[in-house]
ChimeraX commands (.cxc) that place a marker at each C-alpha (Angstrom):
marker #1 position 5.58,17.16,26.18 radius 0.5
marker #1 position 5.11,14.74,23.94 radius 0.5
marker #1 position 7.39,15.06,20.63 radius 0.5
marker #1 position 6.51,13.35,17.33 radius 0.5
marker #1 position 7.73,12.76,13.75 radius 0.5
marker #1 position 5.49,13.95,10.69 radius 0.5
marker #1 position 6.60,12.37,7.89 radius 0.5
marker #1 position 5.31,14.39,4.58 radius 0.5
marker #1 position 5.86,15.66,1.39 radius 0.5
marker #1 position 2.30,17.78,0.46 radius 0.5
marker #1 position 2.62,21.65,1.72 radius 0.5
marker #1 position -0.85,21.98,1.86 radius 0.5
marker #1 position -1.34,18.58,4.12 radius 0.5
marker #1 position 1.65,19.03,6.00 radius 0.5
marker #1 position 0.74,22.23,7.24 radius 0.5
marker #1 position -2.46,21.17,8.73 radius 0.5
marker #1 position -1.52,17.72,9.73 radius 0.5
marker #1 position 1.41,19.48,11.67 radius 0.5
marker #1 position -0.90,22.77,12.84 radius 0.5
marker #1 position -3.58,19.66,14.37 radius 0.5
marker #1 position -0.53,17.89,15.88 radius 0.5
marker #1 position 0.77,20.54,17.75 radius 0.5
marker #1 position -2.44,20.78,19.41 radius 0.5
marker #1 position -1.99,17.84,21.45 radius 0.5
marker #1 position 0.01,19.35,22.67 radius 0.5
marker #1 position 3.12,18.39,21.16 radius 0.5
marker #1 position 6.58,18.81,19.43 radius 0.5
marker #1 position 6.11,18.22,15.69 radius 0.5
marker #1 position 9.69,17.34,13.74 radius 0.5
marker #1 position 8.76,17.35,9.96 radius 0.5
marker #1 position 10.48,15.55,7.03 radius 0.5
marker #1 position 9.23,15.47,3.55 radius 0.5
marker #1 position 11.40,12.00,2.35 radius 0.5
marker #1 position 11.76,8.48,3.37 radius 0.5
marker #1 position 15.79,9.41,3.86 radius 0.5
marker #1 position 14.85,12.67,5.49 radius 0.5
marker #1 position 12.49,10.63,7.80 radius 0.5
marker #1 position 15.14,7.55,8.44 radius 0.5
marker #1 position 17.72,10.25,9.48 radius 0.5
marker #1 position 15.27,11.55,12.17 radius 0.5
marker #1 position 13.88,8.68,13.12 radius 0.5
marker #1 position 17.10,7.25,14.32 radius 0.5
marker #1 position 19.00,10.32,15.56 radius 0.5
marker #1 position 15.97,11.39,17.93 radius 0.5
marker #1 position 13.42,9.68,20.21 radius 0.5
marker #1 position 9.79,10.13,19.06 radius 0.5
marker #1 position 6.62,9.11,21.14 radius 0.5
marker #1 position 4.69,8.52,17.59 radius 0.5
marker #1 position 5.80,8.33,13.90 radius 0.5
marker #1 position 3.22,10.41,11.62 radius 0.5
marker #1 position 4.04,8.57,8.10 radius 0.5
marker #1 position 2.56,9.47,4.63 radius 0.5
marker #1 position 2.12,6.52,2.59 radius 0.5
marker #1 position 3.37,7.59,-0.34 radius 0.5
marker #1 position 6.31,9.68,-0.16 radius 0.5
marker #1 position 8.95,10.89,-3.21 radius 0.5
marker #1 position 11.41,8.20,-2.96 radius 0.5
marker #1 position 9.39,5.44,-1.14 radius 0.5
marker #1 position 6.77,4.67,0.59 radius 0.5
marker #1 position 5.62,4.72,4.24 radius 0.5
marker #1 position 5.78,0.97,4.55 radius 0.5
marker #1 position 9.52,1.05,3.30 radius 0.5
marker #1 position 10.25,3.11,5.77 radius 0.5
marker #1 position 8.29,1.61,8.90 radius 0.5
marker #1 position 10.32,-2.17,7.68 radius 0.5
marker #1 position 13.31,0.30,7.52 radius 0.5
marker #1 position 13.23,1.28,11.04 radius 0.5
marker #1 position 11.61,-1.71,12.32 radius 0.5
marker #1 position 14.88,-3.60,11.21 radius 0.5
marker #1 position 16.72,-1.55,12.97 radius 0.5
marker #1 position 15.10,-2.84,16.13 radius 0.5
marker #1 position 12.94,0.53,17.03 radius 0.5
marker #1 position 9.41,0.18,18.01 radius 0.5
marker #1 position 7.80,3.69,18.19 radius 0.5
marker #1 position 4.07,3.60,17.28 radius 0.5
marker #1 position 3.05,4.62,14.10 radius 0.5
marker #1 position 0.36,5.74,11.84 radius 0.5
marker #1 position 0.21,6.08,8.54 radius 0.5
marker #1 position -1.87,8.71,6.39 radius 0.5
marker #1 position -2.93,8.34,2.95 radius 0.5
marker #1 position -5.26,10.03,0.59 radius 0.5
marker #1 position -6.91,6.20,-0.64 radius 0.5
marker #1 position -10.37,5.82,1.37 radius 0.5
marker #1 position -10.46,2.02,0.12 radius 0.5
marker #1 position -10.62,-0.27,3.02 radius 0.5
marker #1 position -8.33,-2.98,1.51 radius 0.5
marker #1 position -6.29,-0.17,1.34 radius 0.5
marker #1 position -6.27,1.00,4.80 radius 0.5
marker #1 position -5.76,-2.76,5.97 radius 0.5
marker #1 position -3.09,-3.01,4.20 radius 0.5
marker #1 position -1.72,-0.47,5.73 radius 0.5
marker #1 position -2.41,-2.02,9.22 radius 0.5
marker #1 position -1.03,-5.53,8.08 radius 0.5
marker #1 position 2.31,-3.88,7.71 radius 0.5
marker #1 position 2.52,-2.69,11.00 radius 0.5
marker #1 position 0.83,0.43,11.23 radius 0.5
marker #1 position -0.74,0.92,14.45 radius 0.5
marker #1 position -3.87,2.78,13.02 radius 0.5
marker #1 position -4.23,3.83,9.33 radius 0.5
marker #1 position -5.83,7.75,8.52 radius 0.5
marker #1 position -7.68,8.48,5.17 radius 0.5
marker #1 position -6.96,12.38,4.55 radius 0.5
marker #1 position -8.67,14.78,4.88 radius 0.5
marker #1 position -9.12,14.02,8.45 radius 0.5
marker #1 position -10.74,16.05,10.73 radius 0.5
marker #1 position -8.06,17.94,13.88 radius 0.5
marker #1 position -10.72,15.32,16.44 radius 0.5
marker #1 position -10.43,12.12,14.77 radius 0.5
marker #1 position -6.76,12.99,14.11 radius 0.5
marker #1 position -5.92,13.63,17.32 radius 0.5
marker #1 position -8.08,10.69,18.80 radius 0.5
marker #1 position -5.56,8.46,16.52 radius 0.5
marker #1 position -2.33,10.01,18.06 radius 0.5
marker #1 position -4.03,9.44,21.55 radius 0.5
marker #1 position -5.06,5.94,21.12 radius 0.5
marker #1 position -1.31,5.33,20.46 radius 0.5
marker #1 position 0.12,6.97,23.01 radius 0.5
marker #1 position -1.87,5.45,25.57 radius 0.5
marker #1 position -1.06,2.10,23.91 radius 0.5
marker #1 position 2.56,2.87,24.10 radius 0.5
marker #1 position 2.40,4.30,27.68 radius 0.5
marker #1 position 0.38,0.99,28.76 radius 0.5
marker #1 position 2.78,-1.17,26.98 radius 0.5
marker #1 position 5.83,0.45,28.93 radius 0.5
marker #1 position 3.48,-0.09,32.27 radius 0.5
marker #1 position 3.66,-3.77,31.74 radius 0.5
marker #1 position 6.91,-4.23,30.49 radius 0.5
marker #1 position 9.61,-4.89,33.03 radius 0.5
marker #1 position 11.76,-2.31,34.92 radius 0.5
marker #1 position 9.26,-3.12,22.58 radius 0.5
marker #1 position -11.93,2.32,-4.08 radius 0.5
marker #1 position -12.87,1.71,-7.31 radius 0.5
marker #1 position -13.21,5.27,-8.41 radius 0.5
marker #1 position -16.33,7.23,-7.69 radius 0.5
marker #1 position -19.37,6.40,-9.59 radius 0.5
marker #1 position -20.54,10.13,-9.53 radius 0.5
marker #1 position -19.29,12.23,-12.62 radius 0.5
marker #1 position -16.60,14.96,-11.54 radius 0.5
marker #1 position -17.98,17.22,-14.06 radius 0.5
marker #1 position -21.42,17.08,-12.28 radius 0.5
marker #1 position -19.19,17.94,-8.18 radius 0.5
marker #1 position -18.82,21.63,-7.56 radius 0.5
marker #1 position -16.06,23.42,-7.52 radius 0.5
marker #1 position -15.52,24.04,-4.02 radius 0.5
marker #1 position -17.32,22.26,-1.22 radius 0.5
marker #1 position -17.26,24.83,1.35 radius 0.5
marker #1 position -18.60,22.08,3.98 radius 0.5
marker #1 position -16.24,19.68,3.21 radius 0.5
marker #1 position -13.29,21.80,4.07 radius 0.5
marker #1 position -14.76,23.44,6.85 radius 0.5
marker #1 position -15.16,20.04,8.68 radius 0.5
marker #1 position -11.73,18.43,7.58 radius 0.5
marker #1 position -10.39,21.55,9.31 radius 0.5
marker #1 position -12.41,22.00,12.54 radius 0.5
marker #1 position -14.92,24.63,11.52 radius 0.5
marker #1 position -12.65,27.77,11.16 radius 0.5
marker #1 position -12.65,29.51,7.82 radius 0.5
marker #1 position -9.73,31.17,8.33 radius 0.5
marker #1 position -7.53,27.69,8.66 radius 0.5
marker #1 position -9.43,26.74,5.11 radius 0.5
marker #1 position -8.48,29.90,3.39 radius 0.5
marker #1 position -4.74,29.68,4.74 radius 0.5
marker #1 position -4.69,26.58,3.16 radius 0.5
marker #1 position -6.76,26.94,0.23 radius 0.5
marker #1 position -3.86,30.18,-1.17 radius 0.5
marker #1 position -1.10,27.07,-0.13 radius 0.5
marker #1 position -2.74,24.46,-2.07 radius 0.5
marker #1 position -3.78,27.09,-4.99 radius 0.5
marker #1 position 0.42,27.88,-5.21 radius 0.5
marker #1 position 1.21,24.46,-6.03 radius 0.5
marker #1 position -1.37,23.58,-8.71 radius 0.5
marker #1 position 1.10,25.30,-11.44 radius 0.5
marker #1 position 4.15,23.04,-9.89 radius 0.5
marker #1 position 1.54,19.99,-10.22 radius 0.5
marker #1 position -0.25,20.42,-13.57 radius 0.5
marker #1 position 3.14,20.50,-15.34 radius 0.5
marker #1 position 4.69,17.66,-13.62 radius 0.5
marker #1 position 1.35,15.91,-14.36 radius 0.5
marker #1 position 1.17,16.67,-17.95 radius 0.5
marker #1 position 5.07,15.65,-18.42 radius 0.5
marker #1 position 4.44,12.13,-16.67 radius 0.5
marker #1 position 1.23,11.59,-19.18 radius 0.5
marker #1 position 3.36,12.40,-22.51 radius 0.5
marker #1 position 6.19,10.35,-20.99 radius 0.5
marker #1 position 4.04,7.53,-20.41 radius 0.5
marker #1 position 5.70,7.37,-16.76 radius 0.5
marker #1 position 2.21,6.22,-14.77 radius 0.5
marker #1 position 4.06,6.05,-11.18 radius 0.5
marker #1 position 4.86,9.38,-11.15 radius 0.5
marker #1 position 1.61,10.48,-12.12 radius 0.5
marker #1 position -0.18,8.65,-9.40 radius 0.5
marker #1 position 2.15,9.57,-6.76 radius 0.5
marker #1 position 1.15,13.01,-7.58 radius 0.5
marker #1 position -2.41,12.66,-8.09 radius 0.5
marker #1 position -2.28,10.69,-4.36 radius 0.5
marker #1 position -0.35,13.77,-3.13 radius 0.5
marker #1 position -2.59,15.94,-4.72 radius 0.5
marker #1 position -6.61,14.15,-3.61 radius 0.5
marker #1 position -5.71,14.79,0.15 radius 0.5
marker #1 position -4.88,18.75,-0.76 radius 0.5
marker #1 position -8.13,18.63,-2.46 radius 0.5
marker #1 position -10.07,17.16,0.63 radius 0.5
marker #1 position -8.54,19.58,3.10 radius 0.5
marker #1 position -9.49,22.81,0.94 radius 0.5
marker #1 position -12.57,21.24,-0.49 radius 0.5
marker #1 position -11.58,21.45,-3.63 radius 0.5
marker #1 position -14.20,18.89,-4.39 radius 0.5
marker #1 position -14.08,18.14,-8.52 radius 0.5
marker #1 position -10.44,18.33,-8.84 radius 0.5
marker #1 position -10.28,15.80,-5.98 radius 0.5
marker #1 position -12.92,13.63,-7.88 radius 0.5
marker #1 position -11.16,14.05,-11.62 radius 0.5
marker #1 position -7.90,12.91,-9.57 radius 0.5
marker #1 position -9.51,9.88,-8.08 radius 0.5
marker #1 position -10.33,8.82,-11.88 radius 0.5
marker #1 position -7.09,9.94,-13.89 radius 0.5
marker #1 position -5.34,7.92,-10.86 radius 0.5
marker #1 position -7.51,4.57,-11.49 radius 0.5
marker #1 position -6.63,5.01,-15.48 radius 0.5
marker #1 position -3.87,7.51,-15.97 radius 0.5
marker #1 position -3.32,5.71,-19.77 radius 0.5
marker #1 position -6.39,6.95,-20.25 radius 0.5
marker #1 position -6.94,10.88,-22.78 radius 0.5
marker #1 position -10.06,11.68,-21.87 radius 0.5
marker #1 position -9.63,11.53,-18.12 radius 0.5
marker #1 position -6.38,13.54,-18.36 radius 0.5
marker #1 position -8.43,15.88,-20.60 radius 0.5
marker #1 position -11.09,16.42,-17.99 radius 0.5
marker #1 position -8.41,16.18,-15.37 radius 0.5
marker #1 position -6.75,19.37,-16.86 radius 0.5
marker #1 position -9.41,21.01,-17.52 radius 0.5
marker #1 position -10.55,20.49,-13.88 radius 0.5
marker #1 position -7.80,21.98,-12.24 radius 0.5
marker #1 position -7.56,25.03,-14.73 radius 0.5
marker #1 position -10.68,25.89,-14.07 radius 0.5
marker #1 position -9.94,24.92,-9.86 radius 0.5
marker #1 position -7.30,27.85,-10.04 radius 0.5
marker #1 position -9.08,30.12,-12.28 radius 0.5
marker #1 position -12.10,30.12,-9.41 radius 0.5
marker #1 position -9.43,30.77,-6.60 radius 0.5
marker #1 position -8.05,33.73,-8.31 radius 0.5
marker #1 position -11.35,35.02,-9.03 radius 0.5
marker #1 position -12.46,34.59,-5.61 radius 0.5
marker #1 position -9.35,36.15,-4.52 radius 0.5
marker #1 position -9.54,39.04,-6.47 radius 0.5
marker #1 position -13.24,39.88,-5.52 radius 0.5
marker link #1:1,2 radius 0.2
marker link #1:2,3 radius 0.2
marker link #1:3,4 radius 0.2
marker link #1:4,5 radius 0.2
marker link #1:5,6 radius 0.2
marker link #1:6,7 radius 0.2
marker link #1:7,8 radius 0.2
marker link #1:8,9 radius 0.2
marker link #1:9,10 radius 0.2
marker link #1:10,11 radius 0.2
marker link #1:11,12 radius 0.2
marker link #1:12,13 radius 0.2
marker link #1:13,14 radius 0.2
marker link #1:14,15 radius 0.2
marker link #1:15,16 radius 0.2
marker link #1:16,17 radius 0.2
marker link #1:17,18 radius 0.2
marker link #1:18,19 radius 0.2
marker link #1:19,20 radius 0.2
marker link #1:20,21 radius 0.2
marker link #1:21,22 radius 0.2
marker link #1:22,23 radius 0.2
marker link #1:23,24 radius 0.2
marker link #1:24,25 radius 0.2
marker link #1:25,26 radius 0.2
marker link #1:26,27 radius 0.2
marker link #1:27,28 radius 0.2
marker link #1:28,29 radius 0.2
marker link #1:29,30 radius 0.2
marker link #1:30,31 radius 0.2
marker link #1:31,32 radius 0.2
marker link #1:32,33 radius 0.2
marker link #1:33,34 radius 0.2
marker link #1:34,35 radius 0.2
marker link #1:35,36 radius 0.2
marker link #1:36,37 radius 0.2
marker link #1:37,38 radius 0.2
marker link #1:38,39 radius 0.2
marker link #1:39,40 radius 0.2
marker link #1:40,41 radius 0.2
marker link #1:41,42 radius 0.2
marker link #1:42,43 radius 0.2
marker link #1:43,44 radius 0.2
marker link #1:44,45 radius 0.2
marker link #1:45,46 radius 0.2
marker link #1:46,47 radius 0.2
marker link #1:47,48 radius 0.2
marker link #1:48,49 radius 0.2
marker link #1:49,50 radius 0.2
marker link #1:50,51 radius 0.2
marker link #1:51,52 radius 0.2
marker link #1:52,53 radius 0.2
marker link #1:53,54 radius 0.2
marker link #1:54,55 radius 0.2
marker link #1:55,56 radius 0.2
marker link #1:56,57 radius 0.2
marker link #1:57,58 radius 0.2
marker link #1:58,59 radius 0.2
marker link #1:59,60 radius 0.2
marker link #1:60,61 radius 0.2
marker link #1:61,62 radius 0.2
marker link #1:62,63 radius 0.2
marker link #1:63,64 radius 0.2
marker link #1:64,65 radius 0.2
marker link #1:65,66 radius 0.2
marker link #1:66,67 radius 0.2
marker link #1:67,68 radius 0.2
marker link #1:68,69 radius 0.2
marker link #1:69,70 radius 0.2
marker link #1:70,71 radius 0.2
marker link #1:71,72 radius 0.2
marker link #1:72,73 radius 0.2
marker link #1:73,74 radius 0.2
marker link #1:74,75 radius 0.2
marker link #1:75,76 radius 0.2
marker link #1:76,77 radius 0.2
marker link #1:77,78 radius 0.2
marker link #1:78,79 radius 0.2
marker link #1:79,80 radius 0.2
marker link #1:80,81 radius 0.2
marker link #1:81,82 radius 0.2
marker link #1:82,83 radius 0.2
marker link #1:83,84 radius 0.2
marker link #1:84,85 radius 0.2
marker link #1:85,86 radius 0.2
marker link #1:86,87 radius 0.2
marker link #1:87,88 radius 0.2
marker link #1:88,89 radius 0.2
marker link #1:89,90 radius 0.2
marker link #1:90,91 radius 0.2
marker link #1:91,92 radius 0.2
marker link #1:92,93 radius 0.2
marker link #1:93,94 radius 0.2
marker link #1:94,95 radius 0.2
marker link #1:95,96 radius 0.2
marker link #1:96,97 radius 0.2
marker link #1:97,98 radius 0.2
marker link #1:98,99 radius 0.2
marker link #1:99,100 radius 0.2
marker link #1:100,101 radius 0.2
marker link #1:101,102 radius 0.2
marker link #1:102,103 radius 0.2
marker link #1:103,104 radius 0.2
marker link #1:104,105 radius 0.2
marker link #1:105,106 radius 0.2
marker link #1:106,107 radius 0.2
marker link #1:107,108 radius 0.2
marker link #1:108,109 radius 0.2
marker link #1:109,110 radius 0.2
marker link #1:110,111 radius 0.2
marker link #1:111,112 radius 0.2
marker link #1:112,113 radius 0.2
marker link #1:113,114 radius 0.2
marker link #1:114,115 radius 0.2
marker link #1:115,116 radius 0.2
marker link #1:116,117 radius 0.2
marker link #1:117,118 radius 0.2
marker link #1:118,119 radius 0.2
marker link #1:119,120 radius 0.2
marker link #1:120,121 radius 0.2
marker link #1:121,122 radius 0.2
marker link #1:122,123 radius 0.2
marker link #1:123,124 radius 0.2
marker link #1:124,125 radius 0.2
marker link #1:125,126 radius 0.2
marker link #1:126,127 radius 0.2
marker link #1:127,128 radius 0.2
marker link #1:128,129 radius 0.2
marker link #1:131,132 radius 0.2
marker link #1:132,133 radius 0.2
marker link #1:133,134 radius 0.2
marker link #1:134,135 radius 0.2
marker link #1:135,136 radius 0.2
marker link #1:136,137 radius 0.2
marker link #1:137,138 radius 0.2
marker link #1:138,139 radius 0.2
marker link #1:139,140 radius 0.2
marker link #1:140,141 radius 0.2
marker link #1:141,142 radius 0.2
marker link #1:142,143 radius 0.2
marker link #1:143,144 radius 0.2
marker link #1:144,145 radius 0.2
marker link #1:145,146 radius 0.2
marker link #1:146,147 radius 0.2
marker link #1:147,148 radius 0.2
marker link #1:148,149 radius 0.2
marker link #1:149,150 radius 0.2
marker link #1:150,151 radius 0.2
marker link #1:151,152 radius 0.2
marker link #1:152,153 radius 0.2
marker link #1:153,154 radius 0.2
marker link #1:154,155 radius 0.2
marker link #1:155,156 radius 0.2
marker link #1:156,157 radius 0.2
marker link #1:157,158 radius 0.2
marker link #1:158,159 radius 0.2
marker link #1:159,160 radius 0.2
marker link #1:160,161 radius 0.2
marker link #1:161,162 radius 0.2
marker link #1:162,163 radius 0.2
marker link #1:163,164 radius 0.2
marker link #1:164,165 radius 0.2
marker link #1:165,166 radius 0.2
marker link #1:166,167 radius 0.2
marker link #1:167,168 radius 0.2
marker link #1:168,169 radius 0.2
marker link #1:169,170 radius 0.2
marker link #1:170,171 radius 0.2
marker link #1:171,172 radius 0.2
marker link #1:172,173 radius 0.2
marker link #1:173,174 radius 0.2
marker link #1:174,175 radius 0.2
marker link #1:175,176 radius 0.2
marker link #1:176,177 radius 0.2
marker link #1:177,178 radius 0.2
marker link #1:178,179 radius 0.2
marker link #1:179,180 radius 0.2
marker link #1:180,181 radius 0.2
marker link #1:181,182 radius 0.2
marker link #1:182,183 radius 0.2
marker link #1:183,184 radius 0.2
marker link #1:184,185 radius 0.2
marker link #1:185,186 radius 0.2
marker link #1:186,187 radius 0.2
marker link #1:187,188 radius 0.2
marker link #1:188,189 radius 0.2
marker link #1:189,190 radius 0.2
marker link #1:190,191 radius 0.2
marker link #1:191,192 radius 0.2
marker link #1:192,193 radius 0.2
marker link #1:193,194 radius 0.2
marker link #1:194,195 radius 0.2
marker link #1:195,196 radius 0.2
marker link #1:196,197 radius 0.2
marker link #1:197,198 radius 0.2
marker link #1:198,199 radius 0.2
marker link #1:199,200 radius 0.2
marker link #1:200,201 radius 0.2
marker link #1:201,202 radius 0.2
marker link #1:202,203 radius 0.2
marker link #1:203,204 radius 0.2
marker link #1:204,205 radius 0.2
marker link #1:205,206 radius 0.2
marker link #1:206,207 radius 0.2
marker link #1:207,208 radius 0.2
marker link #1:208,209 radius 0.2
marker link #1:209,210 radius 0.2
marker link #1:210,211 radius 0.2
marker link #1:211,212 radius 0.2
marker link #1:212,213 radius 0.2
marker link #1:213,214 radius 0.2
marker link #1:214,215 radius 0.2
marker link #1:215,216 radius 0.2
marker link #1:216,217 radius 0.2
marker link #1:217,218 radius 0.2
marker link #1:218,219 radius 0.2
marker link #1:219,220 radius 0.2
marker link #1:220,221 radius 0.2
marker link #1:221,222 radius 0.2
marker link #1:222,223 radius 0.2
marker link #1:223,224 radius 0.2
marker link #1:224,225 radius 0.2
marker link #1:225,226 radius 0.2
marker link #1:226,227 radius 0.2
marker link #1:227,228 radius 0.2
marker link #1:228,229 radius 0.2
marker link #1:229,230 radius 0.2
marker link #1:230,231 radius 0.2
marker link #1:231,232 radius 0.2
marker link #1:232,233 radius 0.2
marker link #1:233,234 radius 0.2
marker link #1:234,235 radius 0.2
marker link #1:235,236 radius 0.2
marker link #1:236,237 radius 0.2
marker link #1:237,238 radius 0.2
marker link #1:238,239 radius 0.2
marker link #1:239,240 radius 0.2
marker link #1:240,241 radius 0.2
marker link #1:241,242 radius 0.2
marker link #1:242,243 radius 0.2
marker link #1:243,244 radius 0.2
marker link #1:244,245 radius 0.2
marker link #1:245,246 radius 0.2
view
């Protein structure tokens, strides 16, 4: 069986990413850091790295120059919530074997981890016996976009309501560490949790919080969209609990 690292920090990601992965099948190992990741990575042998791009204390291209240094040349992929293609190739340019916008749907997730293995195993074969933020207004996106979450999980409601109450327990944890950053004036840690928080929102379908994010992100100097931004995901959790509670 094949065994592979997942390298992220997002409960609500991680637990699909690593549910989808496991379908391969496969052994999933899980770390939620760069050093957490590094210590794995180079204790254990992995037939794919899994890497979030932007992790707690790094990033995933740190890490893949990390443990390229070291001379280790397992495949990897990286996963990010940015859609932007100059994005994405930048991920590729620095050595990512295939780059995945999240949410990402269990096929096309699994077709990436494929396409590298078989790389991988063919490469062994021959070796000898190594955006711009949307246009749309978030106010004017619903709520929840039952479709979308339905398809960036594979059609079963019950995997989008498991992770809808997961992603609906951290939105306390991330409004206040969002609204500290903002009076701080500390931008970086803003964005890395809006990042952290737009692929949650595409896996539940929480569709205006994930568009409100995508703006506050471009401009996170900027009141209004942190007013609209807070406003979005109070009224993102009030619509859980009521739903919930129904």
């Amino acid at each position: 069986m094949n065994r592979l690292l997942l390298v992220e920090d997002d409960p609500t990601s991680r637990s699909f990413l690593q549910a989808a992965s496991a379908a391969l099948p496969a052994e999933v190992d899980i770390a939620d850091s760069v050093e957490a990741a590094y210590a794995l990575a180079t204790t254990n042998a992995y037939d794919a790295w899994l890497i979030d791009a932007n992790l707690p204390d790094g990033t995933g291209s740190g890490l893949l120059a990390r443990l390229r240094a070291d001379g280790r040349d397992t495949p990897a992929i990286a996963h990010t919530a940015a859609r932007e293609r100059r994005e994405l190739d930048a991920l590729r340019a620095e050595g990512f074997a295939i780059a995945v916008s999240k949410p990402v749907a269990t096929d096309a997730w699994l077709g990436a981890i494929r396409r590298v293995l078989v790389r991988r195993a063919a490469q062994r074969a021959r070796a000898p016996s190594a955006p711009v933020p949307d246009a749309r207004r978030s106010g004017d996106a619903p709520l929840w976009n039952r479709e979308t979450a339905l398809a960036a999980v594979g059609g079963d409601m019950r995997n989008v309501e498991g992770l809808r109450d997961l992603f609906v327990g951290e939105l306390d944890g991330t409004r206040q560490r969002i609204a500290k950053a903002a009076a701080s004036g500390d931008d970086v840690a803003m964005q890395a949790d809006l990042h952290r928080l737009r692929a949650g929102c595409g896996f539940v379908g929480a569709e205006r919080l994930g568009l409100s994010a995508r703006v506050l992100h471009a401009d996170p100097a900027s009141p209004a969209a942190l007013q609209e931004f807070l406003a979005t995901l109070d009224a993102t959790r009030a619509s859980a609990h009521a739903i919930a509670n129904a």
